[in-house]
Structure formats: structure tokens, C-alpha cells
C-alpha positions in Angstrom: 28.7 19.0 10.5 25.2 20.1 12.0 23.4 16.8 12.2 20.0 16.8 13.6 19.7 12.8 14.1 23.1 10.5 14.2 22.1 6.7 14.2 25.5 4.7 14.6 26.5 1.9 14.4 23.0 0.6 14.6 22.4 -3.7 14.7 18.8 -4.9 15.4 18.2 -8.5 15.6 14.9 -10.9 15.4 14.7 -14.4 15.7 16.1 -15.9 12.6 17.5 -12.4 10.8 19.3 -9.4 11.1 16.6 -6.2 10.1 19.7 -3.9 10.5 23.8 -5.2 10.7 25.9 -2.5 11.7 23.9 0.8 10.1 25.0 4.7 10.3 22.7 7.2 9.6 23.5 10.9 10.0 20.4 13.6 8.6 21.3 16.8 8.3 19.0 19.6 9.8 16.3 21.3 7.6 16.9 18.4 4.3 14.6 15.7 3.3 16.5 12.6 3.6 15.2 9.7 1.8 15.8 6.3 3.0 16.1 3.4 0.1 15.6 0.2 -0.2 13.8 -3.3 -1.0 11.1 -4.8 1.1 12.9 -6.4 4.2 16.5 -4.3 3.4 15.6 -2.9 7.1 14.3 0.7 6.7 11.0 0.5 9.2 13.0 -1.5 11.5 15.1 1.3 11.7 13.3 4.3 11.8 11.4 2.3 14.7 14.5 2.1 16.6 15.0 6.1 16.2 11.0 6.3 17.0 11.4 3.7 20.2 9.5 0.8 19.5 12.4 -1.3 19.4 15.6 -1.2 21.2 18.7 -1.9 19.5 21.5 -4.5 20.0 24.7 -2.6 19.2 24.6 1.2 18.9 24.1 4.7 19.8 21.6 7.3 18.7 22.3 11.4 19.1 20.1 13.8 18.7 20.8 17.2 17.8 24.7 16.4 18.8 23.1 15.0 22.6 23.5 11.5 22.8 20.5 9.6 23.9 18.5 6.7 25.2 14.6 6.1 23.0 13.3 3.5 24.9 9.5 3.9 23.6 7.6 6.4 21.5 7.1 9.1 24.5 10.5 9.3 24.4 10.7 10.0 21.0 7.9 12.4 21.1 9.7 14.4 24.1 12.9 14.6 21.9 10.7 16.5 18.8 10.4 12.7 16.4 6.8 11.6 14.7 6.5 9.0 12.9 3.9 8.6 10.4 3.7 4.8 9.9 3.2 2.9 6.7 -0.3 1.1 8.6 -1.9 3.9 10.0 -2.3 4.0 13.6 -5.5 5.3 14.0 -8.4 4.2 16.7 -11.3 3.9 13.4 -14.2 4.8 15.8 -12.9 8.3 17.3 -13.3 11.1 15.5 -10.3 13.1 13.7 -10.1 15.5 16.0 -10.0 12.7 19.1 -7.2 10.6 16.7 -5.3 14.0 16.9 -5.2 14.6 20.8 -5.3 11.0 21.6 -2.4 11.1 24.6 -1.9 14.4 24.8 -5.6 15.6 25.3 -5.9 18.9 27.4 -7.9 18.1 30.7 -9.5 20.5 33.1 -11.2 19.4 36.1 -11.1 16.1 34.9 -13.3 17.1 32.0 -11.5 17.3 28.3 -11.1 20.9 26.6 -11.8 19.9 22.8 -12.5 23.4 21.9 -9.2 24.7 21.7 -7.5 21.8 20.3 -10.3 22.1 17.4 -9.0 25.7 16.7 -5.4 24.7 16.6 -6.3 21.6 14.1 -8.5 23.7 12.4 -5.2 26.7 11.9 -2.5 23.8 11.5 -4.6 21.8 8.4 -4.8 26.0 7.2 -1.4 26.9 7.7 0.3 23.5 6.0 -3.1 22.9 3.4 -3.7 20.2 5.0 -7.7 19.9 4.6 -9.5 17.7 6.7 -12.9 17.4 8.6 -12.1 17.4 12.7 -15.4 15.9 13.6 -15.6 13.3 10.5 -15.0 9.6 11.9 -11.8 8.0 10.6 -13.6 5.0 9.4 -16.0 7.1 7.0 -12.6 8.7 5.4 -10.4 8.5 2.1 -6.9 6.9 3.5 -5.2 10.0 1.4 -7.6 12.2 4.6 -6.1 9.7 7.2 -2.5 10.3 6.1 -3.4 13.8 6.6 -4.5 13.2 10.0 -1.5 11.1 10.7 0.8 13.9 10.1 -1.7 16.7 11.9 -0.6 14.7 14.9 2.7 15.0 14.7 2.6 18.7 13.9 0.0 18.9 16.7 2.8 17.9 19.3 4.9 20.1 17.9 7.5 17.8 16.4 10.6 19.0 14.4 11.8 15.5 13.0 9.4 14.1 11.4 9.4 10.6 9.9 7.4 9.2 6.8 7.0 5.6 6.1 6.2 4.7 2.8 3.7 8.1 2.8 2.9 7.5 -1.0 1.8 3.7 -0.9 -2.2 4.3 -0.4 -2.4 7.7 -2.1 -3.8 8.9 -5.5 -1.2 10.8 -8.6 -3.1 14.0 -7.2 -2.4 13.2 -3.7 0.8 12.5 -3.9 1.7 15.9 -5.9 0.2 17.2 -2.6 1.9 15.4 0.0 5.3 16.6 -1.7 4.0 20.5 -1.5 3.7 20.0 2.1 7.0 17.9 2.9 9.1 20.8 1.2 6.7 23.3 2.8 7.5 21.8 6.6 11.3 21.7 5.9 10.8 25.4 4.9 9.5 26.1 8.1 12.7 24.5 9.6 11.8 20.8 10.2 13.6 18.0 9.2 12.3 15.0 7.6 13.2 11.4 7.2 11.4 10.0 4.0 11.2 5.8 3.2 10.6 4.7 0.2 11.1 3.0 -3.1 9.6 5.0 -5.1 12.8 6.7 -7.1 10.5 9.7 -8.8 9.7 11.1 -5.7 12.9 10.7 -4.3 13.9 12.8 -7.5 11.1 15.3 -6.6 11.9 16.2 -2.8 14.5 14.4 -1.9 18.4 16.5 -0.6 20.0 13.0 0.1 19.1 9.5 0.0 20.9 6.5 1.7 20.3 3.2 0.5 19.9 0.1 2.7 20.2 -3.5 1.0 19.8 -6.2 3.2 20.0 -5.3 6.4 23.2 -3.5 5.5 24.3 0.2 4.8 25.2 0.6 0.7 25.7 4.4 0.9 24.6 8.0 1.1 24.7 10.3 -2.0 23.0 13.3 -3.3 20.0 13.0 -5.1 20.7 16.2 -7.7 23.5 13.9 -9.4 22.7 10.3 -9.0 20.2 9.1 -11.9 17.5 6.9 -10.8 19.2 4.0 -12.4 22.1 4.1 -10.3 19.8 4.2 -7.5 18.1 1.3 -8.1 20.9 -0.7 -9.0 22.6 0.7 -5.1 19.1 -0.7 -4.0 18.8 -4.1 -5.7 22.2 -4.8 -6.4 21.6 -5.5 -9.9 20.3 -3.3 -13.2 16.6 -3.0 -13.1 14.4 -3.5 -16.2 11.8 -0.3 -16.6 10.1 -1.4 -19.3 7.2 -3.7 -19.1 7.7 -6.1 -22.2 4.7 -8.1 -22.9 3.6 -9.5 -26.2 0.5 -8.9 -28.0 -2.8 -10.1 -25.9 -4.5 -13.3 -27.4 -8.2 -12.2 -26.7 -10.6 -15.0 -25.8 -14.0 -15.3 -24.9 -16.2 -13.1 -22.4 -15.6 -14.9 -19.1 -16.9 -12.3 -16.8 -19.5 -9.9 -17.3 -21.0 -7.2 -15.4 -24.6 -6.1 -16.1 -25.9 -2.6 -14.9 -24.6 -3.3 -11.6 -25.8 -0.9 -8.4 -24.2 -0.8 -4.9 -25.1 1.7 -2.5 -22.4 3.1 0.1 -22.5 1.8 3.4 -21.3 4.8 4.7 -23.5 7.6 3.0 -26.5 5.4 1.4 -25.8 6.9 -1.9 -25.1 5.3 -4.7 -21.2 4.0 -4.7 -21.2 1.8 -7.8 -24.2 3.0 -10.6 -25.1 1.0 -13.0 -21.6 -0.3 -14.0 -21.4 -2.3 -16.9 -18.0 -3.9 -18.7 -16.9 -7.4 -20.0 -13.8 -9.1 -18.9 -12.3 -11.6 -21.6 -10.2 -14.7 -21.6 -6.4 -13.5 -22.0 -7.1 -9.5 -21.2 -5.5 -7.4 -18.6 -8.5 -5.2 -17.8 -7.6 -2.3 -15.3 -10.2 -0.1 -13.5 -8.6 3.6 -13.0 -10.0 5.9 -10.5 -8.8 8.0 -7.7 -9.8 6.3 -4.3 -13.4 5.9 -3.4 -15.1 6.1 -6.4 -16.6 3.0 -6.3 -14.1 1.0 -7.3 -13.4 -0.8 -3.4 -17.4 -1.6 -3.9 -17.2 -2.5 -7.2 -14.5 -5.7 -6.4 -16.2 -6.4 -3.0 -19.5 -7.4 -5.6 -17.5 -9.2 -7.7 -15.6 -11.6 -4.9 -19.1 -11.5 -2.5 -18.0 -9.3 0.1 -21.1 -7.0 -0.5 -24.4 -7.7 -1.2 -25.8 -6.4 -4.7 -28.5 -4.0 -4.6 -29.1 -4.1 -8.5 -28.1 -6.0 -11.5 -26.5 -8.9 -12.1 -22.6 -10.9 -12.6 -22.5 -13.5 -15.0 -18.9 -15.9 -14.9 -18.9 -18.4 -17.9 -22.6 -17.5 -18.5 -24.0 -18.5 -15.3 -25.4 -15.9 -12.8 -23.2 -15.4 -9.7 -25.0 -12.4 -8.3 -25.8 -14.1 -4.9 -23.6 -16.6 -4.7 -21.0 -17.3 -1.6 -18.0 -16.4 -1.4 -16.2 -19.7 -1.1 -18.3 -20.8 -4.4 -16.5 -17.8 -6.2 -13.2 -18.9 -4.7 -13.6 -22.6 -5.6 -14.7 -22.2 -9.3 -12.1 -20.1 -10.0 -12.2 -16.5 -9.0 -8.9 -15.3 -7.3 -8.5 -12.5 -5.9 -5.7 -10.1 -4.5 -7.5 -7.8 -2.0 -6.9 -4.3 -1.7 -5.6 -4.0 2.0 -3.9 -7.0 2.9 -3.9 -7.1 6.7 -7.8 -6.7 6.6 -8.7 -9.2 3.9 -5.6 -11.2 2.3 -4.1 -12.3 5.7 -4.6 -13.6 8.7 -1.2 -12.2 10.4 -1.2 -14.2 13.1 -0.9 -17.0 11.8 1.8 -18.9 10.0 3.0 -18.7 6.4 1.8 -22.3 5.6 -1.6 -22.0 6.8 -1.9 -18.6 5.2 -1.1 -20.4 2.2 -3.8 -23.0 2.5 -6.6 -20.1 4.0 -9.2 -21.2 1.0 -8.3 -24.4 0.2 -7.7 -26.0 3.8 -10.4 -28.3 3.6 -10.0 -30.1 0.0 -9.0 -33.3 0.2 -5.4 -32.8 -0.2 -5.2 -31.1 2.7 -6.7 -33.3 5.5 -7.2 -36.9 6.7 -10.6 -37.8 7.6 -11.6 -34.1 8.9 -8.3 -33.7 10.1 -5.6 -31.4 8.6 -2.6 -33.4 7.2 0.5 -31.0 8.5 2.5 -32.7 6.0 0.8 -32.3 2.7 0.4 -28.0 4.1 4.1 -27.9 5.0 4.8 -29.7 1.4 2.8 -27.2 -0.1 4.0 -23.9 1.7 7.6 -25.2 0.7 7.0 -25.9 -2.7 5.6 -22.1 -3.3 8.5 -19.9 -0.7 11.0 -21.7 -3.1 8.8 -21.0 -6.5 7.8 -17.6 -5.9 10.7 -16.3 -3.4 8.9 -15.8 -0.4 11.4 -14.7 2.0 11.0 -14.7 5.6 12.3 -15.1 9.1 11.8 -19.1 9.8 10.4 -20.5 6.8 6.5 -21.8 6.7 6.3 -21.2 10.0 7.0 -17.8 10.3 4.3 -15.8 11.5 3.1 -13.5 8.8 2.7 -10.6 10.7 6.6 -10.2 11.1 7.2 -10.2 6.9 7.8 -7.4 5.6 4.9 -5.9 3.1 6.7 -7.1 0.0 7.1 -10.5 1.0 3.0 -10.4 2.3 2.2 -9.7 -1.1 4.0 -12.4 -2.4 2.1 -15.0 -0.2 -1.5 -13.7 -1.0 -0.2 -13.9 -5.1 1.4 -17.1 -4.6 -1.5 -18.6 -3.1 -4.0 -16.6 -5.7 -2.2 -17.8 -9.0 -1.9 -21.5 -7.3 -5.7 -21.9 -7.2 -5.8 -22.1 -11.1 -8.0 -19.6 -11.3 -10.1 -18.3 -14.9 -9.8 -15.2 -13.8 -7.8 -12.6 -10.9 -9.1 -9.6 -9.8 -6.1 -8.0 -8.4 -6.6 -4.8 -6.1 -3.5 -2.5 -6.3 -1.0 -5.6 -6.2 2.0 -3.9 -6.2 1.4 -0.9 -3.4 3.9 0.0 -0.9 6.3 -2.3 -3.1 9.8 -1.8 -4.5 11.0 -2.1 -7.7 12.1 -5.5 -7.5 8.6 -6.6 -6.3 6.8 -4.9 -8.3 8.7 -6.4 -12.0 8.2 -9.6 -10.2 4.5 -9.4 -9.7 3.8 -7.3 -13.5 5.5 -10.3 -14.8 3.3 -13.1 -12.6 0.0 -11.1 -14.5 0.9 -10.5 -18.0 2.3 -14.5 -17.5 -1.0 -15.1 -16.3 -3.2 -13.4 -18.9 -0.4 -14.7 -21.3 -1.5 -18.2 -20.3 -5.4 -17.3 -21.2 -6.3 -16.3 -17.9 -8.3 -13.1 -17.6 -7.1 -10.2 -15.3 -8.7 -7.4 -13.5 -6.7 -4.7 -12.4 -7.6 -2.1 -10.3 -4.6 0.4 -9.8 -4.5 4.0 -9.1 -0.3 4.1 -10.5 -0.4 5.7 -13.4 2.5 4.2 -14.6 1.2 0.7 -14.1 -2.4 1.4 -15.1 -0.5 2.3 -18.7 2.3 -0.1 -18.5 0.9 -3.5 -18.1 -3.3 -3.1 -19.0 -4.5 -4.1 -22.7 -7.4 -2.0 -21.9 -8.9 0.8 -19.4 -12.2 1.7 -17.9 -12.1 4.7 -15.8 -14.3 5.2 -13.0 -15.4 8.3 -11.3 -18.0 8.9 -8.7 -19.2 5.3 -8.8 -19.3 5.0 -12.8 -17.7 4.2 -16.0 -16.5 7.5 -17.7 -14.4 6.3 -19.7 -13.2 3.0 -22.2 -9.9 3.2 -23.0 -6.6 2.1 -25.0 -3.5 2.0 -23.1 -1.8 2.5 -26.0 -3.4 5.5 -27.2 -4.1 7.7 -23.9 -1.6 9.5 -22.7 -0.7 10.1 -18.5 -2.9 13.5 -18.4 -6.0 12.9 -20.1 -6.1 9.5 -18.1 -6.3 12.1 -15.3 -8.9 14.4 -16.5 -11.4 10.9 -16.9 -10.3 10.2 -13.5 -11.2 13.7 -11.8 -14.5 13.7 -13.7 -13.2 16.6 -16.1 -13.6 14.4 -19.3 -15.8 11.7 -20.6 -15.6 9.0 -23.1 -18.4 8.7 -26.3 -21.4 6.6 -24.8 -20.3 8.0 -21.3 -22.6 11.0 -20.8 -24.7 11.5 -17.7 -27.6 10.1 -18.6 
């Protein structure tokens, strides 16, 4: 058999748990293979060994039949592997084009030759429809254009095995359909292409083969063409996994938030990135905001929780104005919120679990002894919610966040969220980069909540979950409301055409 990467026998080990026991993975040349399985079954871990940045216990690795040694991600690179990683790894200051060349930049007389790299980028993003701006800084771009860099660079240093972590996590329906156009198109062109995920559509979609990993251990390798997506998931979990959201009827309440002509102009182009936004958000509603990335939605929450300043209108919670109040006032009379990237703004990953746990309520009185911290009352407390909402990690409280895998993040930041006893949670695509078990766990923690009278905002670019679990939609596109919608009475594609600015609701024209 012509295999183009062999991983046997694989075991990689970190303090407290085994990422991968005993693992053989064998892709075949030209075939997308996807790689399956929950949060934490393993799958980064060991598509970082293939990629070098971490050297296995027990094992050997053979490339194109040749067995060899990866010691770090040169290596991989000299041996034809990219890896496009779930976090980006992007320098945000340097340009596109200077992200792309970054370590393999052509010099001459100790000066850098850019202009000949720009006309390769420029032919490459042609030649795989890969659109992107060379001179644009990363910071100012949509993360569906940094993706695009991300895989630019591998194609850039001419790699044939190309890896994609979790590609679809950050990206929009349209994106997506996008990304898969160009996977097939680069194994066309004879590349071969390890694909993680847990998404089981788009394994349908692209996928050859798919071998599923459930913790830390090798379950098997069939072919996607006759395995149904039930049968994955259940090779994934271990058990049958429920598709259908079931959630009773909404008991409506009161207006608890409400958003008055609200304006918010773009830090990065001083236009207008939130105009003149209004909307109610009642007691006991799920209330999702839909919108492809970067229409105002990312300014739109940062208003609401206080990490922007306003520039017009007002925010009224229980009927008293909040406009320009701080952030800690938001979070102590009752507004949670699950941010949108949670590296950046839900954790602080080097820290431990139990004081992540305790990031926004440290200093209530439960917490500390005359202005010190009480260690025992935050260790209580990060115990109580690891064993209540199934926070799974290396060493317990103390485990150092950044080491969790994404799932089990998003579990802290919710855990600690719903904790607070909020009125209401604004929650920033909860569930992306999940699996399937992680993201039935976390529907069910918000219609409980809204079920208890609590009012949610949801702000989701899935499809699937806008429709699933909302009791109502507004749509935004280019930084307004297009749209006011019923979940129940919308279907997938004109959800889209409100979301790409092609249709607008009645009371929605440009004014």
C-alpha cells in the first residue's frame, strides 16, 4: 500500500495523562483523511507530533515509505508537512505578505527581495482562489482571510502534506463551502491532506477516510462513502448522540435588556461598525444575532459587556442606563458573558483552573480574609464546578489552563458564567471548535438557563444552531439589523440571503 505518512505505534505523554496511548495512523497519498474525535481524544497532540512540536514516547513515524526522525517544525517543513493550526500562528503587526515569508524570506545583500515573493502570493491565492490582500495587516482582517493566509504559507513552501486543524471552527456557512473547494482542489493537484475535526458534515463532504480517536486511543479507520454520520459519532463518543435540540415552549418575560439606536464606529476603518442598532432582549428568550463575521456583531457585544466605548445611543438593563458604566458593574449585577475568542478575553491561560474560575468574583467576600485570598474557599469552589459541569483536565484545579484542550476551556468560562447568577448571558459563538458531545452539553446549559427565566443572547454564525436552539433571530449585516426573525418559520437559505445583505426584513429598509 502506497502510504504517504505512517504514524505507528504512537504514545505521547504529559504530566497527569496520556494525549495519545499506542496510536497508528497510515494516510494514503492524494485522499483527504479526516481525523475524529472529542475534545482531548488526542488529535492536535498528534498531528503535532507528525508536525514536530512534540516528540513522542514510544513510536516511529515514515514518511513516504522512509522512516524518520521530526524533531521540530523545520524538519517537518524539509520533509513537505504544513500545519495549519487551530490558533493561528500569525505575528498580528506584519503584513500578509511578511506572515507568508516569515523564515523563509529571500535575502540579497542582506536586504529582503519582497517583490518576487508578492508575485508568487499574488499567482498562488489566483491559482487555488484563495483571495487575499498581501499588503493588508493581519490584525485589520476577517479570521476566514487569516485562514487563508495560514494555508498560502504552506503552499508558499511548497508543501505536499498538508495538515488542517479544526479549519472550520472560526469560519462563516459561505466560508466554509469555500474552504472545501479548495481542500479537494489541492488533493487534485496531488497533495495529500490530513483533516481534524468533529464536524461529521464536512467529513461527509470531503472526506476519503476518517479514523476516529477516543480518548487517547485508536477506535478505527473506515470509509466515509458507507459509514453514516451516526455511526461515526457513536465511534467518536462511545455512545448514541442526540441531534435534535428538544426544548419546550419559551415562557417570555419582561424586557430586561434593551438596546436604543446604538452607534459604534470601527476602530480599524472609522466607519460605522454597529449603526443605529436597536432590539429588546426579554426575561426567558434565547435571542441570537446572525451575521457572517465582522458585521458588527464583535462591536456590538463588546458595547454591551463595556469593552468599547459607545459613540451613540444608549443600553438600558432593568430600566436603568448602563451606557457608561464599567465593566465590573456589568459583571456584578448580573451580566455574563461568554466571549468570542477565549484565549484573548475568557482566560487567562496561564493560570490555573481555580483561579480562572474565580477571575470576576476574586475579591467578594467569600473569596478572601481580610484582603487576602482564602485558597480554601477557591479550591472548594473550583472543585464543586469540575465535578458539576465535567471539567476534565490534566491535574485537577490546578492545572494550568493553557494545557486543556478547547472543549474543556469552554466549559470553564460557562461554568464560571452560569455560576454568577446572572439575569442575563450574552454568549459569543459558545460552542466553536467543539464536538458533538460539547456542544449538546452546552445547548442544553442555555435553553436550561433561559428555561429558568434567564435571558440569552446568542451570537452564532452555525446555521444549524442559530435555528436549533434561538426562540427568535435578528440578522445583522454591514453593522445593522436586516432582519427579525422566527426560527421556526425561516428556513437555512433565506437565513443566508439576510445574512449576505441580499434580503431584508419589513421595517428593515435603508433608510
Amino acid at each position: 500500500m502506497d502510504y504517504v505518512i505512517e504514524m505507528l505505534n504512537i504514545t505521547k505523554e504529559f504530566p497527569g495523562i496520556i494525549a495519545n496511548d499506542n496510536i497508528t495512523l497510515q494516510v494514503k497519498k492524494g485522499e483527504i483523511h479526516a481525523l475524529l474525535g472529542e475534545n482531548g481524544a488526542g488529535k492536535s497532540t498528534l498531528m503535532s507530533v507528525l508536525f514536530g512540536l512534540y516528540i513522542p514516547e514510544k513510536g516511529t513515524i515514515k514518511v513516504r515509505g522512509k522512516e524518520v526522525k521530526i524533531n521540530n517544525p523545520n524538519a517537518a517543513n524539509d520533509l513537505g508537512i504544513g500545519m495549519v493550526h487551530q490558533h493561528f500562528k500569525l505575528v498580528h503587526n506584519f503584513s500578509v505578505l511578511e506572515n507568508i515569508v516569515l523564515g523563509v524570506e529571500t535575502v540579497k545583500n542582506g536586504f529582503l527581495k519582497m517583490d518576487e515573493a508578492k508575485k508568487r502570493i499574488i499567482e498562488l491565492s489566483k491559482q487555488y482562489n484563495l483571495r487575499v490582500e498581501p499588503d493588508a495587516i493581519i490584525e485589520d482582517i476577517s479570521v476566514g482571510m487569516q485562514q487563508r493566509v495560514e494555508i498560502l504559507k504552506m503552499l508558499y513552501r511548497e508543501n505536499d502534506i498538508l495538515i488542517f486543524d479544526e479549519p472550520t471552527a472560526v469560519l462563516t456557512p459561505q466560508e466554509i463551502e469555500e474552504l472545501m473547494k479548495i481542500m479537494k482542489r489541492l488533493v487534485e493537484e496531488g497533495k495529500s491532506i490530513i483533516f481534524i475535526t468533529h464536524k461529521l458534515n464536512e467529513i461527509k463532504q470531503v472526506a476519503d477516510r476518517v479514523s476516529v480517536l477516543r480518548k487517547g486511543k485508536y477506535i478505527g479507520t473506515v470509509d466515509v462513502a458507507n459509514t453514516s454520520k451516526e455511526e461515526m459519532s457513536e465511534m467518536m463518543v462511545g455512545r448514541k448522540v442526540i441531534f435534535d435540540i428538544n426544548k419546550k415552549e419559551a415562557n417570555i418575560g419582561e424586557t430586561i435588556l434593551s438596546v436604543k439606536n446604538l452607534s459604534i464606529n470601527s476602530k480599524v476603518h472609522g466607519k460605522s461598525a454597529v449603526n443605529n442598532v436597536s432590539f429588546d432582549l426579554r426575561k426567558g428568550e434565547i435571542l441570537c444575532v446572525a451575521g457572517i463575521e465582522g458585521n458588527g456583531q464583535t462591536e456590538l457585544v463588546y458595547a454591551l459587556t463595556g469593552l468599547l466605548p459607545v459613540d451613540g445611543g444608549e443600553i438600558f438593563y432593568k430600566g436603568e442606563n448602563i451606557t457608561h458604566k464599567s465593566i465590573r458593574f456589568r459583571n456584578s449585577t448580573g451580566i455574563s458573558h461568554i466571549p468570542e475568542d477565549r484565549h484573548k478575553h475568557g482566560l487567562v491561560l496561564d493560570f490555573t483552573l481555580a483561579e480562572n474560575l474565580v477571575l470576576q468574583t476574586y475579591f467578594l467576600d467569600q473569596y478572601q480574609k481580610h484582603g487576602f485570598i482564602d485558597f480554601k474557599s477557591r479550591l472548594k469552589n473550583a472543585e464543586n464546578m469540575i465535578n458539576q459541569y465535567d471539567i476534565r483536565s490534566g491535574e485537577g484545579s490546578i492545572t494550568y489552563v493553557r494545557s486543556m484542550s478547547g472543549g474543556n476551556q469552554q466549559k470553564a468560562i460557562v461554568a464560571r458564567e452560569v455560576e454568577k447568577d446572572p439575569d442575563v448571558i450574552i454568549a459569543v459563538q459558545p460552542t466553536r471548535g467543539l464536538d458533538v458531545g460539547a456542544i449538546e452539553y452546552i445547548h442544553n446549559q442555555l435553553i436550561k438557563q433561559r428555561d429558568m427565566g434567564r435571558a440569552v443572547l446568542l451570537v452564532s454564525l452555525e446555521l444549524s444552531e442559530v435555528l436549533g436552539i434561538s426562540d427568535r433571530i435578528v440578522v445583522m449585516y454591514e453593522g445593522e439589523i436586516v432582519g427579525d426573525v422566527n426560527p421556526s418559520e425561516v428556513t437555512q437559505q433565506e437565513l443566508g440571503l439576510y445574512m449576505s445583505g441580499s434580503k431584508r426584513g419589513v421595517g428593515y429598509e435603508r433608510k
